[in-house]
C-alpha positions as CSV (number, residue, x, y, z in Angstrom):
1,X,104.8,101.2,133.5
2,X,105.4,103.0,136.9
3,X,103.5,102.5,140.0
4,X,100.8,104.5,140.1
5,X,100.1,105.8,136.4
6,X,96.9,106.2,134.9
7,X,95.7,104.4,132.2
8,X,92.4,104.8,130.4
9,X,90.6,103.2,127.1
10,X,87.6,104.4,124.9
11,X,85.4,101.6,123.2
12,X,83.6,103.1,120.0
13,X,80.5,100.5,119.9
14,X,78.0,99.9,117.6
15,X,75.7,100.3,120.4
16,X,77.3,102.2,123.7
17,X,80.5,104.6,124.1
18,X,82.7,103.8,126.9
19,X,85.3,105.0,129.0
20,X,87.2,103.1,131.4
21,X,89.8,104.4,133.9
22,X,92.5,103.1,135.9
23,X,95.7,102.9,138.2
24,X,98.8,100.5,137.8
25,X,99.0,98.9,141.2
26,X,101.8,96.4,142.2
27,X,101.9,95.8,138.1
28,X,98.3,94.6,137.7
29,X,95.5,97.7,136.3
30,X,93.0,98.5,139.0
31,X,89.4,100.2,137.7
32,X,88.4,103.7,139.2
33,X,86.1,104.8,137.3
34,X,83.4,103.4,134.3
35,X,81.1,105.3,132.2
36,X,79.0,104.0,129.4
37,X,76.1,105.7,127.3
38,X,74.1,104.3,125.0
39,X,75.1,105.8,121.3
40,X,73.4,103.5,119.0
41,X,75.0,104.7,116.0
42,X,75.3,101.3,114.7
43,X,71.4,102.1,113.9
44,X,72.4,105.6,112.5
45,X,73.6,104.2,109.3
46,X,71.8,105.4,106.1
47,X,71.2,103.0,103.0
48,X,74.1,104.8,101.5
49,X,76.1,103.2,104.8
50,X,76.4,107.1,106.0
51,X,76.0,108.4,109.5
52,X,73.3,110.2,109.9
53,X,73.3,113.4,111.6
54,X,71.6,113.0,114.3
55,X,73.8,109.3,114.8
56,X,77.4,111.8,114.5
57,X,75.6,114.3,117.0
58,X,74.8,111.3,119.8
59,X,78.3,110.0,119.1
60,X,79.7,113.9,119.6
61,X,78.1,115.0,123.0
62,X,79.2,111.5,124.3
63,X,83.2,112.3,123.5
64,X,82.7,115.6,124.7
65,X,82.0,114.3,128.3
66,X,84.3,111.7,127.9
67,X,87.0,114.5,127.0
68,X,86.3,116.0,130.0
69,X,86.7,113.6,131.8
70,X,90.5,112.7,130.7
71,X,91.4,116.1,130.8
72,X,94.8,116.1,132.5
73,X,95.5,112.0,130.9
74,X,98.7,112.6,128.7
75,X,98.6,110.9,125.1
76,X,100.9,107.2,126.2
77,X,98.0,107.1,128.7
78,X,94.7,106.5,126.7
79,X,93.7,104.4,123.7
80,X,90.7,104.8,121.9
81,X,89.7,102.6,119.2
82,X,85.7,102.2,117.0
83,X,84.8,99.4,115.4
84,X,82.5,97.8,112.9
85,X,79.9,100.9,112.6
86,X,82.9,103.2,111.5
87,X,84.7,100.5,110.0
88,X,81.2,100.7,107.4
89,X,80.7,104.1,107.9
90,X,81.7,105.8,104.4
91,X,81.4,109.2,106.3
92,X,83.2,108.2,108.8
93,X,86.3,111.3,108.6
94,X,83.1,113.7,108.8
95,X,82.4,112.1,112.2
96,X,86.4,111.3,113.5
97,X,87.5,114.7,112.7
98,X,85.2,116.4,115.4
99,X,85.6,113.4,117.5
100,X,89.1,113.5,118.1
101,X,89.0,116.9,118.8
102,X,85.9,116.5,121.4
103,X,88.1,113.6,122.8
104,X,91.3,115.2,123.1
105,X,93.1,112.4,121.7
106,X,93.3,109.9,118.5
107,X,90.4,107.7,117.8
108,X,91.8,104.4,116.0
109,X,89.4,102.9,114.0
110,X,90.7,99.1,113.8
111,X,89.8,95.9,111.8
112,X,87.7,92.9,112.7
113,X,90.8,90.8,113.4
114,X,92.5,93.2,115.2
115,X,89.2,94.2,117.5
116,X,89.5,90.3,117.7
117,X,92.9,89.9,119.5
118,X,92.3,92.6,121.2
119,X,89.0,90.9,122.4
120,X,90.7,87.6,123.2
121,X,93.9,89.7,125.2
122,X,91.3,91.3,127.5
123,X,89.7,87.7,128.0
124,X,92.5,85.6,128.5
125,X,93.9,88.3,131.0
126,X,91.1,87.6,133.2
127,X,91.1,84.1,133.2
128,X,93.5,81.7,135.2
129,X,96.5,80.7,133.8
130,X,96.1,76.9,132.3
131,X,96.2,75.0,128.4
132,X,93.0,74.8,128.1
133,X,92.0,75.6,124.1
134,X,89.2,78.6,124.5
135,X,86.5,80.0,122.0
136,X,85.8,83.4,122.6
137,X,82.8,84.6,120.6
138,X,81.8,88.6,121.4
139,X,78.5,89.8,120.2
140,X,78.0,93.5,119.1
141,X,76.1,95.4,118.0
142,X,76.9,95.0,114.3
143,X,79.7,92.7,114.4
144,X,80.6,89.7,115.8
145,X,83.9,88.4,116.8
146,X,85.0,84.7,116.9
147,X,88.2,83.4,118.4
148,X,90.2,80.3,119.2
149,X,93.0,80.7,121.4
150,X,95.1,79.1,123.9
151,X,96.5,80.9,127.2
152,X,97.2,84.5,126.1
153,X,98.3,83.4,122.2
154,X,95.1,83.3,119.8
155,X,95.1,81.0,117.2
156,X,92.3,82.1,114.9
157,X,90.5,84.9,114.6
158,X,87.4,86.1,112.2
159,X,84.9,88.9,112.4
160,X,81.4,89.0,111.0
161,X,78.8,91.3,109.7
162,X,76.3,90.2,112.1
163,X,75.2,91.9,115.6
164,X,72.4,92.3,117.9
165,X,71.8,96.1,116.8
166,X,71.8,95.2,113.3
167,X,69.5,92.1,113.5
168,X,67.3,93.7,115.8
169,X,66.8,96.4,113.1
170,X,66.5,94.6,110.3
171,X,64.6,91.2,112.1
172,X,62.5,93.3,114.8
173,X,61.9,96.8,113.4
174,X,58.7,97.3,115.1
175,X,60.2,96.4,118.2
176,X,57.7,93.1,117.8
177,X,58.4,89.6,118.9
178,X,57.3,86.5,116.6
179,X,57.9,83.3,116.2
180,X,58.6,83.9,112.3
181,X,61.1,86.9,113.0
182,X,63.0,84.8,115.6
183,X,63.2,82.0,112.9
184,X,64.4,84.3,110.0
185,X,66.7,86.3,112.3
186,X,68.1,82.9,113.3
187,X,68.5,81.7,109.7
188,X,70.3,85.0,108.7
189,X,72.5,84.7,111.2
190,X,73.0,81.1,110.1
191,X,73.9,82.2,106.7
192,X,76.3,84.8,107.5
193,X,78.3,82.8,110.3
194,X,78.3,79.3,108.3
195,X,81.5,79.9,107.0
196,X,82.9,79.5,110.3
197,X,81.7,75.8,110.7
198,X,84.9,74.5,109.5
199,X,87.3,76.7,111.5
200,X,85.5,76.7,114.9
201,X,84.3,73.3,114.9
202,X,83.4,71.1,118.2
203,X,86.9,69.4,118.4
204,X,89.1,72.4,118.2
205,X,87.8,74.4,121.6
206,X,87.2,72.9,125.1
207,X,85.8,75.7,126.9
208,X,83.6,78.8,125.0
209,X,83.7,82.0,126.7
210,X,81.5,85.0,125.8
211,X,82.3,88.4,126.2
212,X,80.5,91.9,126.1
213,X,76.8,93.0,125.3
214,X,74.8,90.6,124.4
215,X,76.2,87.7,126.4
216,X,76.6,90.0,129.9
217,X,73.0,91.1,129.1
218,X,71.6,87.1,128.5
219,X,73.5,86.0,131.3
220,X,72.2,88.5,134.2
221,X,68.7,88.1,132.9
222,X,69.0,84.2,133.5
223,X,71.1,84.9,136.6
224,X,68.1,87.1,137.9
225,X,65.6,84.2,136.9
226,X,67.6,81.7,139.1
227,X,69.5,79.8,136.6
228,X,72.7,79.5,137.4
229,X,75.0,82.8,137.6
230,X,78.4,83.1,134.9
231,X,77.6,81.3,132.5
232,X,74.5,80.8,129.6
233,X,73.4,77.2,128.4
234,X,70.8,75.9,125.5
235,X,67.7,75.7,128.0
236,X,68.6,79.0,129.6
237,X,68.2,80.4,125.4
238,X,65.2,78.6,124.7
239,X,63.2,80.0,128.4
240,X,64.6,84.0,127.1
241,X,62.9,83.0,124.0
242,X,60.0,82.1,125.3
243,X,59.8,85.1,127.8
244,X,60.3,87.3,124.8
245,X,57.6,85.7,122.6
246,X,55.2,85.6,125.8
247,X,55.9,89.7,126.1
248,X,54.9,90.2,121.9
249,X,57.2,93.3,121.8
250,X,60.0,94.7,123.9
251,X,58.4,97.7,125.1
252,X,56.2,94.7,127.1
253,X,59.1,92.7,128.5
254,X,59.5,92.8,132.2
255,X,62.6,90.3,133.1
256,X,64.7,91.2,136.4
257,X,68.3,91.8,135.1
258,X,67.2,93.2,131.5
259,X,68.4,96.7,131.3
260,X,67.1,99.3,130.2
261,X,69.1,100.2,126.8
262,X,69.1,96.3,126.3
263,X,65.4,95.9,126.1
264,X,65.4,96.9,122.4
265,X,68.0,94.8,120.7
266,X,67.5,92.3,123.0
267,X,66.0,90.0,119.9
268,X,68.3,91.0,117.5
269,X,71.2,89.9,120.1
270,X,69.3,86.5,121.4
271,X,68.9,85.3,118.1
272,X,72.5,85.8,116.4
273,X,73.6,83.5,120.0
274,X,70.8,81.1,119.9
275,X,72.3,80.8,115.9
276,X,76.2,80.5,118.0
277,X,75.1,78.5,119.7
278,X,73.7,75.5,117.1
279,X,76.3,76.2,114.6
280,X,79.0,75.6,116.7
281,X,77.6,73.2,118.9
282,X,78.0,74.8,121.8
283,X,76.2,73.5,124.6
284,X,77.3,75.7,127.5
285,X,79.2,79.6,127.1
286,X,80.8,80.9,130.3
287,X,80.9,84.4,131.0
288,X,84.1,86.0,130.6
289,X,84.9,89.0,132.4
290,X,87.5,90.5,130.2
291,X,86.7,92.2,126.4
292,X,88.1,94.5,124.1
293,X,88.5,97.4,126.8
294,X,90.7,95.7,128.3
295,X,92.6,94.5,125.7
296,X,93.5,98.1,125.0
297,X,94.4,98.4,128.3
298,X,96.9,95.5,128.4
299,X,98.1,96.7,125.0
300,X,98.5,100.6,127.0
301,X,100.5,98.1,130.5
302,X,102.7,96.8,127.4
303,X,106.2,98.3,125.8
304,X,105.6,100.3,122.4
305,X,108.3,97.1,121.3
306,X,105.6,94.4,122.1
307,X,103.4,96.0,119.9
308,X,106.3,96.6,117.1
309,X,106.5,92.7,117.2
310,X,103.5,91.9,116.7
311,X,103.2,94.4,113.6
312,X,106.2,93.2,112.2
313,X,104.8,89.4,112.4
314,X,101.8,90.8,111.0
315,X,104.1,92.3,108.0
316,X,106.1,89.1,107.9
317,X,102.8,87.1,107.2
318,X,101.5,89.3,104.5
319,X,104.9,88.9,102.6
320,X,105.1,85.8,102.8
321,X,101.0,84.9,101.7
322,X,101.8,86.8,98.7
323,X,104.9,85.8,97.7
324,X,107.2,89.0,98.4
325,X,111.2,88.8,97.4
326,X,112.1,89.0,101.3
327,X,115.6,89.6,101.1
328,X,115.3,91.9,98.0
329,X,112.5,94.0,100.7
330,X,115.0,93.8,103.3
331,X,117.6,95.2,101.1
332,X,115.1,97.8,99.8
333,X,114.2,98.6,103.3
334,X,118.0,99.0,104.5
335,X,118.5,101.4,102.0
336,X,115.3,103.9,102.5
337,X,116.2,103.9,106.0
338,X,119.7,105.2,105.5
339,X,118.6,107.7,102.9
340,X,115.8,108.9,105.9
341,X,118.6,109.2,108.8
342,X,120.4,111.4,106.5
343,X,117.7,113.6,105.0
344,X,116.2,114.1,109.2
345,X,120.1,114.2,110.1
346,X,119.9,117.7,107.4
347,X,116.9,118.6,108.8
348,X,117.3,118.3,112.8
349,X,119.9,117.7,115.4
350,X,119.1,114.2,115.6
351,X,122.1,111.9,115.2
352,X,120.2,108.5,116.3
353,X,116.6,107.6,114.9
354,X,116.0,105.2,117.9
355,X,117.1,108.0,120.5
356,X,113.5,110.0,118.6
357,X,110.6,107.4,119.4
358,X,108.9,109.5,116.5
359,X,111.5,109.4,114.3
360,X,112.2,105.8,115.3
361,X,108.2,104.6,114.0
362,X,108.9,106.4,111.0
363,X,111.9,105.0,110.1
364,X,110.5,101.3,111.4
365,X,107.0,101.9,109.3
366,X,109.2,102.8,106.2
367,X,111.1,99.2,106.1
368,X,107.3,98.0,106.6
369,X,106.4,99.7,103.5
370,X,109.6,98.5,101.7
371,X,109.1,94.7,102.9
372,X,105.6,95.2,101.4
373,X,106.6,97.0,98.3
374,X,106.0,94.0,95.8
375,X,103.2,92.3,97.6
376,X,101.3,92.6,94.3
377,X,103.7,91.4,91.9
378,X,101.9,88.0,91.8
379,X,99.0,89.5,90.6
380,X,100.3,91.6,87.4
381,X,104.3,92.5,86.8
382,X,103.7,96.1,85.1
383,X,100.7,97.2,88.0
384,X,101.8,95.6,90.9
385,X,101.9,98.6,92.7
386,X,98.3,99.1,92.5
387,X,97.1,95.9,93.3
388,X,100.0,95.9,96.5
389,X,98.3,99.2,97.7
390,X,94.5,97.6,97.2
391,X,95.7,93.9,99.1
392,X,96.7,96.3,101.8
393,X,93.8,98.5,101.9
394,X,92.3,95.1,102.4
395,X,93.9,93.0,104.2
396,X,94.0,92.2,107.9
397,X,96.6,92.6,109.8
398,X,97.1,92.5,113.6
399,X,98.2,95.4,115.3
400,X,97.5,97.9,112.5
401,X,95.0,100.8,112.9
402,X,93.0,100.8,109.4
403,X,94.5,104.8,109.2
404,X,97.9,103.0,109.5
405,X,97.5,100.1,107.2
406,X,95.9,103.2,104.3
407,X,99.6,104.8,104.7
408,X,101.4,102.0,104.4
409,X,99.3,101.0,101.6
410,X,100.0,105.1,99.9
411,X,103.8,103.7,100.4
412,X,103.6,101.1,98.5
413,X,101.2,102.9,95.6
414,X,103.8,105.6,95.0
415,X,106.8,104.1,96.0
416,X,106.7,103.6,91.6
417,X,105.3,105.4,88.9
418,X,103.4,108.9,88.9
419,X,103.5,110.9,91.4
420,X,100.8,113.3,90.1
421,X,98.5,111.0,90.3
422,X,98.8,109.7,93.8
423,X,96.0,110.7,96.2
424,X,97.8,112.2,99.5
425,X,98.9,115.2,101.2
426,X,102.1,116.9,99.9
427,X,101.8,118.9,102.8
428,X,102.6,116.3,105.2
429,X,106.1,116.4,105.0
430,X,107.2,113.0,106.7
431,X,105.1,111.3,104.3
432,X,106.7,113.3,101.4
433,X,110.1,112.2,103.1
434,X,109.3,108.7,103.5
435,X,107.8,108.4,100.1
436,X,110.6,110.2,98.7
437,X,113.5,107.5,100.5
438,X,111.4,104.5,99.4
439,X,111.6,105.7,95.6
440,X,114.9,106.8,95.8
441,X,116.1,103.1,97.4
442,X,113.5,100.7,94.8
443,X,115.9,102.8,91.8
444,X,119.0,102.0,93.8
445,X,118.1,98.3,94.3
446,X,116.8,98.1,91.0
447,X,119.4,95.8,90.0
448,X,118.7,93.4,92.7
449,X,121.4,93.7,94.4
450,X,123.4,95.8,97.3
451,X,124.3,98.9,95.9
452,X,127.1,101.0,96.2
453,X,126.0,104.3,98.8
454,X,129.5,105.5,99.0
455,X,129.3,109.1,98.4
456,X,125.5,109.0,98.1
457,X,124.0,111.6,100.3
458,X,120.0,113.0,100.2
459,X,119.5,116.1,102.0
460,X,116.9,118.9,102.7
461,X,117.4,121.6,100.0
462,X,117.8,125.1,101.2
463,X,115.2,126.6,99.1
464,X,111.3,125.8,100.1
465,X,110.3,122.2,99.4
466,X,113.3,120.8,97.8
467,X,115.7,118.0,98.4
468,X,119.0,117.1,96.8
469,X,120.7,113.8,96.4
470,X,124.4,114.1,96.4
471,X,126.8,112.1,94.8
472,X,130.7,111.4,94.8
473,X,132.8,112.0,90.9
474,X,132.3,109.1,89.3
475,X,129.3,107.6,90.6
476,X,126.6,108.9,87.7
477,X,129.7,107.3,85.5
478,X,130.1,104.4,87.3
479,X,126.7,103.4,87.6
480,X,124.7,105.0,84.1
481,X,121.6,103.3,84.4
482,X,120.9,104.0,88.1
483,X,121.9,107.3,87.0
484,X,119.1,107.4,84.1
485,X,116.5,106.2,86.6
486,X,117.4,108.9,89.1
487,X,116.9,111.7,86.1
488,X,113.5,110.7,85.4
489,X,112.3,110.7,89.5
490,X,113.5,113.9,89.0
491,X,111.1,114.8,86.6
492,X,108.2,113.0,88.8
493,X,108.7,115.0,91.4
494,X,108.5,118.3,89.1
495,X,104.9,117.4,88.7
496,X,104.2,117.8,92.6
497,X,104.9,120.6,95.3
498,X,107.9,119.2,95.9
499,X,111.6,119.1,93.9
500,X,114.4,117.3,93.6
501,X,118.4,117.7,92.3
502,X,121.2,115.3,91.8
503,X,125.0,115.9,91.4
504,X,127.9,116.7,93.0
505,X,127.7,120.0,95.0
C-alpha cells in the first residue's frame, strides 16, 4: 500500500466494540487513534440464542459513533469482522442489517478458525522474528481461541465455546465470589477445553503467549500488585484468586490495574485461564501485544492475491478431506468460467475478467464452487448436493467470511436438481449468473471429460430476465445426450424468475 494511507479495523466482541485507526509509514501501520466501549452483547443472548433488544440497541449507538468516525475511510481501507456472539446469534441479520448501515461499511461475521489466524497474524506481527514454536491462547468473552504456530505460519488452530463473559454469567450471576463457583467454573471450563489436551500438549509449544481481554486485564492487575510486568504465571493466578475470594463479590474488589468494565467478568475470565493454564501445563503466559485487530489490519497492508491464496488452500483442503474428483472440479470449473466471460462479455464492455477486480472474484469464487461441487458425494451418490452444501455450511475454512462460505455453499446446493426449491434471491443477478454457468458446465462435463465448446455461446437474452445458450449446426446432433440434459435445465429454470433458450440463432 502507498505511503501514507489509512487503514482502520472494527472488532465485534462478545464483550467491547472497537475501532482502531491508522497510517502506513515507511511500510509498517502506525496507530492514531483507539476507541473501545463496552457492548456486552455476549450477555444479551436470550435462551432462544437471540439478541435481545436492548443487546442490538448497545451494539447500534456503538457503530453509529464508530461510523462517524470513518466517515471519509473508502471501502479497501476498513475491515470489520464479529465473532462468537453473532456467530451464535440466530438473529443475527436483524442486528447486521442496521449495523452495516450505522457503520458505513460490511460487517464480516467470521469463524472460530478464521478469528484464530487472524488472532495468531496480529501476534506473530508483533513479535521478533525467530523459530521459536508459540501457543497463542485469546480469551473472550464467549470464545476462546487456541493456536500453535511458528513465525508468521500457524500450525493448528481451534476455537471454543468458553469465555470470560459467558462463565461469569453463568458461574457468577450474582456477581458473588466463592470458593464452590470458582471450582465449578474451573471444571466447566475443564470440560469444554479437554479436547484440546492432545493437540496443544506440553512438547508441541515452547513459548505461550496470551492475547486480548482477559489476559491484558490479569496481567496489569498483577503488574500493578508488583509482580512482574508482561507476562502472567501460576502464583500470580492463585494471589488474583485469592484477592477475589477475599472481596466476596466484584462490586467489592479494589485491585490497582482492574478496570472498570473488567470488574464484572473478571471471575468468569480468571477461571477459564486458571483452567488454561492446568490443562495445558502452562507454567508461565507472556503477554503479547498483537490480537485479532491487528490481524485484520495486516490482512488490510496485504494484496487482495494473498488472501486469494490462502482461500484457495483453504478450498484445496476441503476437496481433498472429502474426497473430491480434483481434476473432474478443475475441468467443471474451466468451463463455468468460460460460459461467465461470455454471458458478462453480452452484458458489459468488459473483454478481460481480471482487468474487473469484481468481476475477477466472481469468476475466481465460481471455480471455488465448482472445485467444491461434489464434496458430498462420499456421503450419498443421489443427494450429494445437499450434504456438499451442509459440510460447507459447516465447515471451517480460513479466509472465508461465514456470508461467503453460505454462497458458496448455495453453489454447490443448486448447482443440480430443483431450482424451485433452492432458498436464494433470484433478484441478485450475479448469483443467478453464477448459478446458472455452474449448471450449465456440471451438464457439459457430465461425461467426465473435456467437452467440445466450439460454437457454444451463453448470452444475456434481450427480453427481461432471460438467457440463451447458443449453439453451432450440428452440435444438439453431435452430442444427443448433452443435448437432452440441456432441454430439461430448461425446464428448471421455467419454474423461477428467470428463463432460458437453446439453439442456433
Amino acid at each position: 500500500m502507498q505511503e501514507g494511507t489509512r487503514l482502520a479495523a472494527v472488532d465485534l466482541g462478545s464483550n467491547s466494540f472497537r475501532l482502531e485507526i491508522g497510517r502506513i509509514e515507511h511500510g509498517q501501520f502506525f496507530r492514531t487513534e483507539y476507541l473501545k466501549e463496552t457492548v456486552r452483547q455476549g450477555s444479551g443472548l436470550d435462551l432462544e440464542r437471540n439478541l435481545t433488544q436492548d443487546a442490538m440497541q448497545r451494539g447500534w449507538d456503538c457503530l453509529a459513533r464508530f461510523g462517524e468516525r470513518l466517515a471519509g475511510f473508502n471501502r479497501a481501507e476498513v475491515r470489520a469482522v464479529a465473532t462468537q456472539t453473532l456467530r451464535e446469534a440466530r438473529n443475527r441479520d436483524e442486528f447486521l442489517t442496521p449495523a452495516k448501515e450505522l457503520l458505513g461499511f460490511p460487517i464480516d461475521v467470521i469463524s472460530g478458525r478464521e478469528e484464530a489466524r487472524l488472532i495468531y497474524q496480529g501476534v506473530a506481527q508483533a513479535l521478533p522474528h525467530g523459530n521459536e514454536r508459540r501457543l497463542v491462547i485469546d480469551i473472550g468473552g464467549r470464545s476462546t481461541e487456541l493456536i500453535l504456530g511458528q513465525g508468521f505460519e500457524p500450525s493448528q488452530m481451534e476455537s471454543y465455546r468458553v469465555g470470560s463473559v459467558a462463565w461469569s454469567s453463568r458461574y457468577f450471576p450474582d456477581n458473588q465470589f466463592t470458593s464452590r463457583a470458582f471450582e465449578m467454573a474451573e471444571i466447566a471450563a475443564k470440560a469444554v477445553l479437554d479436547e484440546a489436551l492432545s493437540i496443544y500438549r506440553r512438547d508441541a509449544w515452547d513459548v505461550a503467549y496470551g492475547s486480548a481481554g482477559t489476559v491484558n486485564a490479569v496481567a496489569d492487575v498483577l503488574a500493578a500488585a508488583g509482580w512482574p510486568t508482561s507476562h502472567v504465571s501460576r502464583a500470580g493466578l492463585d494471589w488474583l484468586q485469592d484477592k477475589l475470594l477475599s472481596a466476596q463479590s466484584a462490586d467489592r474488589v479494589r485491585l490497582a490495574g482492574m478496570r472498570e468494565d473488567r470488574r464484572a467478568i473478571i471471575g468468569g475470565g480468571l477461571s477459564v485461564l486458571r483452567a488454561v493454564f492446568d490443562l495445558l501445563q502452562i507454567d508461565q503466559m507472556e503477554q503479547a501485544i498483537g490480537g485479532l485487530r491487528h490481524g485484520l489490519l495486516f490482512d488490510l497492508m496485504g494484496s487482495a492475491q494473498d488472501e486469494s491464496d490462502v482461500r484457495a488452500r483453504s478450498v484445496q483442503r476441503l476437496a481433498a478431506k472429502f474426497g473430491s474428483n480434483t481434476a473432474h472440479g478443475l475441468r467443471v470449473g474451466q468451463v463455468a468460467k468460460t460460459l461467465l466471460a461470455q454471458l458478462q462479455s453480452s452484458t458489459s464492455n468488459a473483454q478481460n475478467p481480471a482487468a474487473n477486480p469484481a468481476e475477477e472474484r466472481l469468476h475466481r469464487k465460481l471455480e471455488w464452487a465448482a472445485q467444491l461441487h461434489d464434496i458430498g458425494s462420499h456421503i450419498s451418490h443421489s443427494d450429494y448436493h445437499k450434504h456438499g452444501a451442509y459440510i460447507l455450511d459447516n465447515a471451517d475454512a480460513m479466509g472465508f467470511t461465514l456470508p461467503e462460505q453460505h454462497r458458496l455453499s448455495l453453489l454447490v446446493l443448486g448447482h443440480r436438481g430443483k431450482l424451485r426449491k433452492l432458498d436464494v434471491d433470484f433478484a441478485d443477478e450475479l448469483f443467478v449468473q453464477q448459478l446458472l454457468c455452474l449448471r450449465l458446465a456440471v451438464i457439459l462435463c457430465h461425461a467426465r471429460r473435456d467437452p467440445d465448446l466450439g460454437g457454444l455461446s451463453l448470452t444475456r437474452a434481450r427480453k427481461a430476465n432471460a438467457f440463451h445458450l447458443d449453439w453451432r449446426a450440428g452440435w444438439a446432433q453431435a452430442f444427443p445426450q448433452s443435448a437432452h440434459l440441456l432441454r430439461e435445465e430448461v425446464l428448471a429454470w421455467q419454474k423461477t424468475p428467470w428463463s432460458l433458450t437453446l439453439g442456433e440463432s
